[in-house]
N, C-alpha and C positions, 0 to 999 in steps of 0.2 A: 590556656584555652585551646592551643591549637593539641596540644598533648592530647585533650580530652576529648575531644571530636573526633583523631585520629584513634583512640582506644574505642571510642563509639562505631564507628567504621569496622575497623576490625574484630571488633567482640569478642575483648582481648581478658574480661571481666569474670569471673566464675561463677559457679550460680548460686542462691543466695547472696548474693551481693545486692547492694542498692544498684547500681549501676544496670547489673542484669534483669532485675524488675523492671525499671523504666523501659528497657529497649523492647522488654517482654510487652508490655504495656503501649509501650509505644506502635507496636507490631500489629496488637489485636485491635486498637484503635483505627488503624489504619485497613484493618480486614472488614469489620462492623459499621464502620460510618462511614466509607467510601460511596457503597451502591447509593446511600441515601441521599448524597450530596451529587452524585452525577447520574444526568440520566443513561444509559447506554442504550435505550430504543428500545430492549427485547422485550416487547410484548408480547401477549399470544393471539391470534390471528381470532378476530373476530367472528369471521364464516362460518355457517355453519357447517361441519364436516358431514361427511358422505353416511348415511342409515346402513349400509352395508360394506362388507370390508371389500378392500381392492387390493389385486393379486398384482404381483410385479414381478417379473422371470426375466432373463439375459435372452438378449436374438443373438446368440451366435458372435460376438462383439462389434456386432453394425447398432446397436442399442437397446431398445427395453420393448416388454409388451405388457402394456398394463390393461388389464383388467375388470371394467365396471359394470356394475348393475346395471341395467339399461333406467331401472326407476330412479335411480341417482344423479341422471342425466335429462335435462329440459332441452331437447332436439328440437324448435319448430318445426312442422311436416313443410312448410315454404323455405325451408333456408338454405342462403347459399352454401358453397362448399366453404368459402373463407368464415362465414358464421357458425357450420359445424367444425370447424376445427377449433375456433375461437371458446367455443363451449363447451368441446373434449378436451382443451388445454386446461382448463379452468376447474374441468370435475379432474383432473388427474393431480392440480398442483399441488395438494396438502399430502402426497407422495413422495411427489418430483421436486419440488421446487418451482419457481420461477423461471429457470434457465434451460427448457426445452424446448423442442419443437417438435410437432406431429406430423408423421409423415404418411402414415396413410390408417384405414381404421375400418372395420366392418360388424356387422353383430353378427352375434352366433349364439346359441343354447348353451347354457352351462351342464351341467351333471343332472341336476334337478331338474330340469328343461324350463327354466328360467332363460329371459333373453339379456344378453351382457353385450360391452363395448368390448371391442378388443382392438388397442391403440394403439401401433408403432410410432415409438419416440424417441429420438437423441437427445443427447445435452450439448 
């Protein structure tokens, strides 16, 4: 027995062999019925994403400036500054990730003279 575990191990077998089936066998079973038997979390993110696409360019390696539609973004005309940030983090994450922060942020016209966010962000 212990012979045969050690040639299993090894895949010491030729192919066409019984042996080589099984471990072949063995191998796809274990690629096909794995995801189904555990969960691993990766869903895909419920939110709705942004109607318009959002631009993302380097600052020079101090971080990122992304780019939003200004219509992609629910600004209240009352809100503080930690509430606009709270809600430029938010229109930027399906981007970014979760693990940035914004550091500062202003509109401006685009090309088309459309009004956009434009968002300095680190990770």
């Amino acid at each position: 027995m212990n012979k045969l575990l050690k040639s299993y191990f090894y895949w010491t077998y030729p192919r066409g062999n019984v042996h080589y089936d099984v471990l072949v066998t063995l191998i796809l079973l274990f690629i096909f019925v794995t995801p189904h038997l555990w969960d691993f979390g990766d869903k895909p993110s419920r939110a709705a994403g942004p109607s318009h696409p959002i631009q993302v360019i380097g600052d020079g390696g101090r971080g990122i400036i992304v780019t939003v539609a200004a219509s992609d973004v629910n600004v209240p005309p009352s809100a503080s500054v930690s509430d606009v940030r709270k809600v430029l983090r938010k229109a930027i994450e399906p981007v970014t990730g979760d693990a940035v922060s914004v550091i500062r942020w202003e509109t401006a016209p685009d090309v088309q003279g459309n009004t956009v966010w434009k968002i300095w962000a680190r990770r």
